[in-house]
KEMI-422257 format. One record per atom (N, C-alpha, C): residue number from 1; residue in three letters; atom name; x, y, z. Coordinates in pm, 1 decimal. Example, Ala and Ser with C-alpha at 12.3 -4.5 7.8 and 13.67 -1.06 7.14 Angstrom:
2
<lumnu 1 Ala N <1319.0 -569.0 780.0>>
<lumnu 1 Ala CA <1230.0 -450.0 780.0>>
<lumnu 1 Ala C <1320.0 -330.0 780.0>>
<lumnu 2 Ser N <1285.0 -225.0 708.0>>
<lumnu 2 Ser CA <1367.0 -106.0 714.0>>
<lumnu 2 Ser C <1290.0 3.0 787.0>>
end
This chain:
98
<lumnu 1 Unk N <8448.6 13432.4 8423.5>>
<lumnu 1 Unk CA <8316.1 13426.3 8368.2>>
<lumnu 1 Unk C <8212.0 13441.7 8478.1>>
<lumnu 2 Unk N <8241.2 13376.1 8571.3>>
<lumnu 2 Unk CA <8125.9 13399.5 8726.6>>
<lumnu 2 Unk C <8120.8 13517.0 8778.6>>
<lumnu 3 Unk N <8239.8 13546.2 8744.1>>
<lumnu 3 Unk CA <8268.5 13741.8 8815.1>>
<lumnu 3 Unk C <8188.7 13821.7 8727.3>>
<lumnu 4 Unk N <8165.7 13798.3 8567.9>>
<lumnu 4 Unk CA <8100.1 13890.5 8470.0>>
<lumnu 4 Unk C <7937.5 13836.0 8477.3>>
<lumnu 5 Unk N <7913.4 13737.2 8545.6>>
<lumnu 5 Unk CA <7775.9 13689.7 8542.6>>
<lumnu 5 Unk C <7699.9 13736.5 8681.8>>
<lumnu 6 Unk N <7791.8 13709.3 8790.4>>
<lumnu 6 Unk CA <7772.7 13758.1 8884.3>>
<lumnu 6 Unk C <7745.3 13673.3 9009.7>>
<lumnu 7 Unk N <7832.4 13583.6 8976.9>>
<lumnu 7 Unk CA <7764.1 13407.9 9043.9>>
<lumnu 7 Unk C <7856.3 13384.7 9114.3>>
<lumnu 8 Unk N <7910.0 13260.5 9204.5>>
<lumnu 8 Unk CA <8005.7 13208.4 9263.6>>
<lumnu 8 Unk C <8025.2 13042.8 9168.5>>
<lumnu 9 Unk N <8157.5 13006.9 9144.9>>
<lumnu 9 Unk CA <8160.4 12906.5 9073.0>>
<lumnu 9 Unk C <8119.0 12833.5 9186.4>>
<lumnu 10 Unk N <8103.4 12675.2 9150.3>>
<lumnu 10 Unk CA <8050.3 12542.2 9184.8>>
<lumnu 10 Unk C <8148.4 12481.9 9158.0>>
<lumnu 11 Unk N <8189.0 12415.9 9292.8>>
<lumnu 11 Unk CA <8307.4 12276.7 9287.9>>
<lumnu 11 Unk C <8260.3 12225.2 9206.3>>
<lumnu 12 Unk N <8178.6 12164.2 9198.5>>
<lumnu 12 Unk CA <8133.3 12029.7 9139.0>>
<lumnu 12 Unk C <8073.0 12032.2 8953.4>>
<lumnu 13 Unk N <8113.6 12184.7 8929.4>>
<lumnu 13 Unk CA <8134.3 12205.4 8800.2>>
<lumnu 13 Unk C <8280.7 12208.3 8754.5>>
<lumnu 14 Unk N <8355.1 12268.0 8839.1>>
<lumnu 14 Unk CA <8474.2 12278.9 8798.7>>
<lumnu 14 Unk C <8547.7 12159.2 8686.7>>
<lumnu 15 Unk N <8622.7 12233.3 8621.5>>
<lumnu 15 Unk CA <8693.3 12064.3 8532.0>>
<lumnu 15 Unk C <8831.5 12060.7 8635.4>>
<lumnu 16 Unk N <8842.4 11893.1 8636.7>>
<lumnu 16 Unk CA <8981.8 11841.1 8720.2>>
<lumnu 16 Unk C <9105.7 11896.0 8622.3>>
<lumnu 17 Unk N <9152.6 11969.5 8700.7>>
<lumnu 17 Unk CA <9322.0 11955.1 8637.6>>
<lumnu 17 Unk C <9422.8 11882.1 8670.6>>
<lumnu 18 Unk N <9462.4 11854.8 8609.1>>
<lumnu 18 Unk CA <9611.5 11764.9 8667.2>>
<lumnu 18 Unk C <9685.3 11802.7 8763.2>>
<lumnu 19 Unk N <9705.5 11898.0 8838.9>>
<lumnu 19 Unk CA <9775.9 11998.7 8882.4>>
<lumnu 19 Unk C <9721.5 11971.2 9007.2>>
<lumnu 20 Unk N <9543.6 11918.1 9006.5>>
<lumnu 20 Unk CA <9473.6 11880.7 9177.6>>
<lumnu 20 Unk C <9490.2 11737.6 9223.4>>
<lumnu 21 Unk N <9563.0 11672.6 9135.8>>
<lumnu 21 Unk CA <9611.9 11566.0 9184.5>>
<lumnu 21 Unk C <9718.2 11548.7 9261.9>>
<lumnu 22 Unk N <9758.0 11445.4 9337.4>>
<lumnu 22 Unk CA <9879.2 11398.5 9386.9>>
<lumnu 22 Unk C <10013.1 11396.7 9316.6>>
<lumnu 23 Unk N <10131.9 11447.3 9336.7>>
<lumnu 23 Unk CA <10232.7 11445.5 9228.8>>
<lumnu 23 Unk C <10293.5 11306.6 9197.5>>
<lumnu 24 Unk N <10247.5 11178.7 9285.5>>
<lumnu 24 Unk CA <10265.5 11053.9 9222.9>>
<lumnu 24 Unk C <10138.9 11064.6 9075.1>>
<lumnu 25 Unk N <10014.1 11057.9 9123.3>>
<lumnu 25 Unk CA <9937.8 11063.9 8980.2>>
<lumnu 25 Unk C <9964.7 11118.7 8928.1>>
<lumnu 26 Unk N <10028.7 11289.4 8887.2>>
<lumnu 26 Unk CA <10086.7 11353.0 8766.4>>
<lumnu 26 Unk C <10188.8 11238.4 8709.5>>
<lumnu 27 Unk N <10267.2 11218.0 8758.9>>
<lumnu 27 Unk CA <10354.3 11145.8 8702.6>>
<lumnu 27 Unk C <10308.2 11016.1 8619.5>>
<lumnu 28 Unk N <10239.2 10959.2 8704.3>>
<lumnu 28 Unk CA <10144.0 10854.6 8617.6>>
<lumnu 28 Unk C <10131.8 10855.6 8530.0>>
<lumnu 29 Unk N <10045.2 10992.2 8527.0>>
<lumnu 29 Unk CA <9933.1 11034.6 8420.3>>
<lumnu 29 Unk C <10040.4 11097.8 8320.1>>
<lumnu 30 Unk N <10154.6 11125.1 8338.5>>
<lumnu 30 Unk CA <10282.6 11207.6 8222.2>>
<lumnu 30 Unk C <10296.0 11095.6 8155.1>>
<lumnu 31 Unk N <10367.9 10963.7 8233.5>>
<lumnu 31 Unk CA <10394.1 10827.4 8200.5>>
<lumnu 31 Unk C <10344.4 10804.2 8104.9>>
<lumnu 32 Unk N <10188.9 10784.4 8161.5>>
<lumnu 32 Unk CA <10107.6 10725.3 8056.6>>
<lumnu 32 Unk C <10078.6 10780.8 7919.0>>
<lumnu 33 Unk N <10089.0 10879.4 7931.1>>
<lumnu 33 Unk CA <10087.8 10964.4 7783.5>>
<lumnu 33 Unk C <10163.6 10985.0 7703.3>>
<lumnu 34 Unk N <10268.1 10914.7 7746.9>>
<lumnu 34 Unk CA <10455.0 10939.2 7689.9>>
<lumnu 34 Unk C <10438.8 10767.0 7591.8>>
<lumnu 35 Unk N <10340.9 10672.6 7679.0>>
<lumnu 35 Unk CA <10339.0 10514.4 7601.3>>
<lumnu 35 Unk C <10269.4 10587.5 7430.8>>
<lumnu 36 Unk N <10317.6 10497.0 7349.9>>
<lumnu 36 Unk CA <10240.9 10514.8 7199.3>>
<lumnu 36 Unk C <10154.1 10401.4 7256.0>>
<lumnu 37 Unk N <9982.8 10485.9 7121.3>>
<lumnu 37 Unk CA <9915.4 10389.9 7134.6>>
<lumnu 37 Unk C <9908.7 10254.7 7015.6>>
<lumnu 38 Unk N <9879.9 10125.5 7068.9>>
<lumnu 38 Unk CA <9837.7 10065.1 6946.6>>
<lumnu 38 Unk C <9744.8 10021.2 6909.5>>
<lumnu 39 Unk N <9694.2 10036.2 6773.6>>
<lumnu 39 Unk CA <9599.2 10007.1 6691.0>>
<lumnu 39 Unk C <9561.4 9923.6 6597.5>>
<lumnu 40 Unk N <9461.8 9853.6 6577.8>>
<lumnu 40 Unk CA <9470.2 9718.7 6507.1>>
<lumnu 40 Unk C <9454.4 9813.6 6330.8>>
<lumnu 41 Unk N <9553.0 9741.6 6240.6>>
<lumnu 41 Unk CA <9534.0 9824.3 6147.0>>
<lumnu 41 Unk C <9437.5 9833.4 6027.2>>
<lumnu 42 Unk N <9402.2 9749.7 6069.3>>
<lumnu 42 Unk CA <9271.7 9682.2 5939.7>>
<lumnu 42 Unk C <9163.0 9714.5 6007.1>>
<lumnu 43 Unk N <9104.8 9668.5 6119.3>>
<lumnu 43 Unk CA <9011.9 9680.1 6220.1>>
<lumnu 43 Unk C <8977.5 9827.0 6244.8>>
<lumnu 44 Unk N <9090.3 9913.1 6299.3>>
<lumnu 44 Unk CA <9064.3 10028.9 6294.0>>
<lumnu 44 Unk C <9066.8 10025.9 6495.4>>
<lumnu 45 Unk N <9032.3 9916.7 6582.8>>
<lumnu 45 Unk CA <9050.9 9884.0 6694.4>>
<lumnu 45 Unk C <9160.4 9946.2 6800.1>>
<lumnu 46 Unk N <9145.8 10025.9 6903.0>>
<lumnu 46 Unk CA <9252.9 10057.4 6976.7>>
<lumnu 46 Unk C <9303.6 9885.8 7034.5>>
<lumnu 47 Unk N <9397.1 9874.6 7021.4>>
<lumnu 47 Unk CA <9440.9 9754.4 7117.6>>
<lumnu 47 Unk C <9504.8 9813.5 7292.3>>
<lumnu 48 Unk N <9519.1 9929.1 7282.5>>
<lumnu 48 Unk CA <9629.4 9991.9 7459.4>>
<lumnu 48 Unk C <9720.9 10019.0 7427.6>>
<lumnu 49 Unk N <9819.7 10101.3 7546.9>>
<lumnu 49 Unk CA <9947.3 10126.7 7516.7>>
<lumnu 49 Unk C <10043.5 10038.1 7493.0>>
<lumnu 50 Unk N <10124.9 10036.6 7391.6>>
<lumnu 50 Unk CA <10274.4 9950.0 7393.1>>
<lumnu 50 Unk C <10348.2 10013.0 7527.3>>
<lumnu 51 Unk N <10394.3 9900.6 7537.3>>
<lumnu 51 Unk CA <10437.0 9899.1 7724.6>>
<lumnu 51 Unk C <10634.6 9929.2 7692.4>>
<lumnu 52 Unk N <10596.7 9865.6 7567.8>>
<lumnu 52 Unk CA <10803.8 9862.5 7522.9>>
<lumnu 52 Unk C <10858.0 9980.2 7566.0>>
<lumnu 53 Unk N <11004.8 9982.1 7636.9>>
<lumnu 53 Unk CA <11038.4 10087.1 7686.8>>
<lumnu 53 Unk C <10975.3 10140.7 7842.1>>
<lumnu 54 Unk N <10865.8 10079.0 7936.9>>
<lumnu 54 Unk CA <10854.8 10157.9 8031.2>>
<lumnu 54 Unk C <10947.4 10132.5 8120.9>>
<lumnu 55 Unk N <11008.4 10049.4 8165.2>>
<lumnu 55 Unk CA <11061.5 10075.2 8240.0>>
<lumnu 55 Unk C <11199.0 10137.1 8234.9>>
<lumnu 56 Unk N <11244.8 10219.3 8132.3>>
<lumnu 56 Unk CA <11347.6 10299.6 8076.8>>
<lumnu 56 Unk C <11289.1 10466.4 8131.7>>
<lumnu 57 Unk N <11114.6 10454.9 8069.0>>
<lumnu 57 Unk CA <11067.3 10561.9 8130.0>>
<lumnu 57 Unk C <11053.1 10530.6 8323.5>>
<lumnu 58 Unk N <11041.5 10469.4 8397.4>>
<lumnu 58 Unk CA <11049.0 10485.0 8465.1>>
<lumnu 58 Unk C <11220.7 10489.8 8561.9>>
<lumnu 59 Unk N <11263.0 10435.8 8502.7>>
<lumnu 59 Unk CA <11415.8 10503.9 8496.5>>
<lumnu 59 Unk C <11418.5 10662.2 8523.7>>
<lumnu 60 Unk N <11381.7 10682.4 8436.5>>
<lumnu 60 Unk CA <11460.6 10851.8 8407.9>>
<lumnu 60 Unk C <11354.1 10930.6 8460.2>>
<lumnu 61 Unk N <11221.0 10861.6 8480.9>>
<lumnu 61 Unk CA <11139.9 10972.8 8630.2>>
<lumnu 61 Unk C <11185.4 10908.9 8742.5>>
<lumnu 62 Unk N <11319.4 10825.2 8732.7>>
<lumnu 62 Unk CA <11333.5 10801.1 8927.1>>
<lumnu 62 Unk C <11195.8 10753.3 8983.9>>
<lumnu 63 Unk N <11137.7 10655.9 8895.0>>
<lumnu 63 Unk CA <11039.0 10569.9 9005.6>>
<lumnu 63 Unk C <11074.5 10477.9 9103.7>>
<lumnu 64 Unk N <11046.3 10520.2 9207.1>>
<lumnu 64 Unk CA <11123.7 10394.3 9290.8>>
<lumnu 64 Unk C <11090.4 10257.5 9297.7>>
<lumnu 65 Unk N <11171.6 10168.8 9254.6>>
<lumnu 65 Unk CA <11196.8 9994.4 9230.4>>
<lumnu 65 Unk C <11026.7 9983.7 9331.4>>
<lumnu 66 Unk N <11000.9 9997.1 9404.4>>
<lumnu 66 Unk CA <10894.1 9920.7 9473.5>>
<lumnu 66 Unk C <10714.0 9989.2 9440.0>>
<lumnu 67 Unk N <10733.5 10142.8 9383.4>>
<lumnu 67 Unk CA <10608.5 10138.8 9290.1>>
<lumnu 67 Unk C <10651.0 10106.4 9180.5>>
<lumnu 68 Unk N <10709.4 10055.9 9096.7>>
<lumnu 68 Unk CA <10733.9 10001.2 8937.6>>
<lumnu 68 Unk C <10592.1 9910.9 8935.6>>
<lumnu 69 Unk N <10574.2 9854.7 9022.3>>
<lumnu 69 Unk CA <10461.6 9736.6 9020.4>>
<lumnu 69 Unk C <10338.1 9805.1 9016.8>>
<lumnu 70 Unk N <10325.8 9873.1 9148.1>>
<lumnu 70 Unk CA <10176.9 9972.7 9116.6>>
<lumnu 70 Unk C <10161.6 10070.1 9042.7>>
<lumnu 71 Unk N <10265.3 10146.0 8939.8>>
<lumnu 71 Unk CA <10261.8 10234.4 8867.5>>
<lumnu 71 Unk C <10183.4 10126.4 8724.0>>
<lumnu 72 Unk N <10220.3 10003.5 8681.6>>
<lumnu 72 Unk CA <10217.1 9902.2 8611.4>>
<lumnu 72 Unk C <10086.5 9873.1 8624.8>>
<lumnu 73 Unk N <10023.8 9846.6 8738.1>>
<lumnu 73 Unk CA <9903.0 9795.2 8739.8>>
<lumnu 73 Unk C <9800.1 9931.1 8700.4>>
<lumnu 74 Unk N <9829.8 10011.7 8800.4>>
<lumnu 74 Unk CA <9768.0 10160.1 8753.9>>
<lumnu 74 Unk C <9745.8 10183.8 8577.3>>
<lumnu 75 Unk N <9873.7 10186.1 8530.9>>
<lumnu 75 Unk CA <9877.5 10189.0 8379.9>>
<lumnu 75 Unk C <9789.0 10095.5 8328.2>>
<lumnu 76 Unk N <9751.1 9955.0 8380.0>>
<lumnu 76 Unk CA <9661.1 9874.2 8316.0>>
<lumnu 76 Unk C <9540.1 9921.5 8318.3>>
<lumnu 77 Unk N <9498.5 9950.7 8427.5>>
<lumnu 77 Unk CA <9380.8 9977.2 8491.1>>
<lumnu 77 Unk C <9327.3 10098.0 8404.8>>
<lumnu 78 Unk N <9427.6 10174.3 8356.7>>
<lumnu 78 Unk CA <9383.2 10306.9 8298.0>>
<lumnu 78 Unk C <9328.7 10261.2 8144.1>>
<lumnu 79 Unk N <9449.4 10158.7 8134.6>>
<lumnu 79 Unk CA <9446.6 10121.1 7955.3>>
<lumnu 79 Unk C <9301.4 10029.1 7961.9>>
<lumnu 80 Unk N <9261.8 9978.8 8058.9>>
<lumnu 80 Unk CA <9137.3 9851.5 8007.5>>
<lumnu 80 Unk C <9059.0 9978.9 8002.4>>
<lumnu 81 Unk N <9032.1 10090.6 8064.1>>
<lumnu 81 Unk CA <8897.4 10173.0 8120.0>>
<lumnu 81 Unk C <8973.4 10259.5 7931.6>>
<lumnu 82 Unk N <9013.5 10302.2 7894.4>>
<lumnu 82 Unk CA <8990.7 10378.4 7789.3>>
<lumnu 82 Unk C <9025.1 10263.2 7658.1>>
<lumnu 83 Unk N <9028.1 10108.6 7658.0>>
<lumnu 83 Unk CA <9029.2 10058.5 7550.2>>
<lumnu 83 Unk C <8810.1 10021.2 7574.1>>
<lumnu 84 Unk N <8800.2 9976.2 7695.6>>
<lumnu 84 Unk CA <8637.6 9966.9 7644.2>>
<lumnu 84 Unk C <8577.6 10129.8 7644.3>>
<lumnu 85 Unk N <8670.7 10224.7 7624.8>>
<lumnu 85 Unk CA <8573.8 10368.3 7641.4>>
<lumnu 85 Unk C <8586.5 10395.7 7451.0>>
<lumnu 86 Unk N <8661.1 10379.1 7431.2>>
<lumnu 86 Unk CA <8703.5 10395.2 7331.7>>
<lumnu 86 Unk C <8608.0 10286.6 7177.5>>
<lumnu 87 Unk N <8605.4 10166.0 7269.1>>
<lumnu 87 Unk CA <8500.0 10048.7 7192.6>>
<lumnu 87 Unk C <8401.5 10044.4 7160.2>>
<lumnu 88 Unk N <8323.9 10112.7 7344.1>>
<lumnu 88 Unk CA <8188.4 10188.8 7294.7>>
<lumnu 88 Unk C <8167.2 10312.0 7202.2>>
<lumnu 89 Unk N <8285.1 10406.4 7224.2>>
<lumnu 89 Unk CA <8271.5 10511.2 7128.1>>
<lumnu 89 Unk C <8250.2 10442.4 6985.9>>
<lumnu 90 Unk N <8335.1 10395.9 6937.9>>
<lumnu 90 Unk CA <8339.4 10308.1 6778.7>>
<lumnu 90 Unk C <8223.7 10304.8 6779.6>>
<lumnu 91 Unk N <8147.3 10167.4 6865.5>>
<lumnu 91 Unk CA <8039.9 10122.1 6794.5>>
<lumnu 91 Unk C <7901.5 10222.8 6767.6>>
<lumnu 92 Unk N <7894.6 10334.4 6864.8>>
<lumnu 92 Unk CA <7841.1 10432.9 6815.5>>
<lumnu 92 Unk C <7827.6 10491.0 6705.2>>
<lumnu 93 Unk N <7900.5 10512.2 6703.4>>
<lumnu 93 Unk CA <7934.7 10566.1 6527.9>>
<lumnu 93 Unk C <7955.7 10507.7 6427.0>>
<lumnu 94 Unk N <7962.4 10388.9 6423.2>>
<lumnu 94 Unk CA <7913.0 10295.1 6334.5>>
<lumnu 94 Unk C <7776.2 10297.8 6283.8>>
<lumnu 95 Unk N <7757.5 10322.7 6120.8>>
<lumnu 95 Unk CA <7648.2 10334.1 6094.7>>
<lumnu 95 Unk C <7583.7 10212.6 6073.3>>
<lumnu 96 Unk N <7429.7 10160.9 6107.5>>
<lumnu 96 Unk CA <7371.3 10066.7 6125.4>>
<lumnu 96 Unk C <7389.7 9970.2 5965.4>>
<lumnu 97 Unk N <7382.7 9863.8 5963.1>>
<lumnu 97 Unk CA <7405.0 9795.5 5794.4>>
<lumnu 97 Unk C <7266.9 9740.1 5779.6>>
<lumnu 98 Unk N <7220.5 9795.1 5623.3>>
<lumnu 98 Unk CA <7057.5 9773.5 5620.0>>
<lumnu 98 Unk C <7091.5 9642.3 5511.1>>
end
């Protein structure tokens, strides 16, 4: 598109791919997307990933016994930042009650 416009792209437009990360964070980031999410069912509420089963997934990506812990915390860290991203989204869109 910059070549038909006639421009030079901008780092700092670019979108991140997964691919410019570290191949520990791909993996992470595979991990994490492999957890189901859960949802409160009445509420409509993300609650985070069900964790059941990770360390089966980290089994079979050969995580080694001594990041199991920081892959774990990482995974939290990801799940609190998209359960309040996700909270604020809701209440947005919640229409006001007159």
């Amino acid at each position: 598109m910059c070549e038909q416009m006639g421009t030079e792209p901008n780092e700092d437009e670019l979108p991140v791919e997964i691919t410019d990360f570290y191949p520990e964070v791909q993996l992470l980031l595979s991990i994490y997307g492999i957890l189901r999410d859960e949802w409160e069912f009445i509420g409509g509420n993300y609650l985070g990933k069900n964790l059941n089963g990770i360390l089966d997934l980290f089994d079979v990506y050969e995580v080694d016994s001594l990041d199991k812990r920081f892959y774990l915390q990482i995974i939290h860290l990801l799940d609190s930042v998209r359960i309040e991203y996700i909270r604020q989204n809701q209440k947005q869109e919640k229409p006001a009650k007159t």
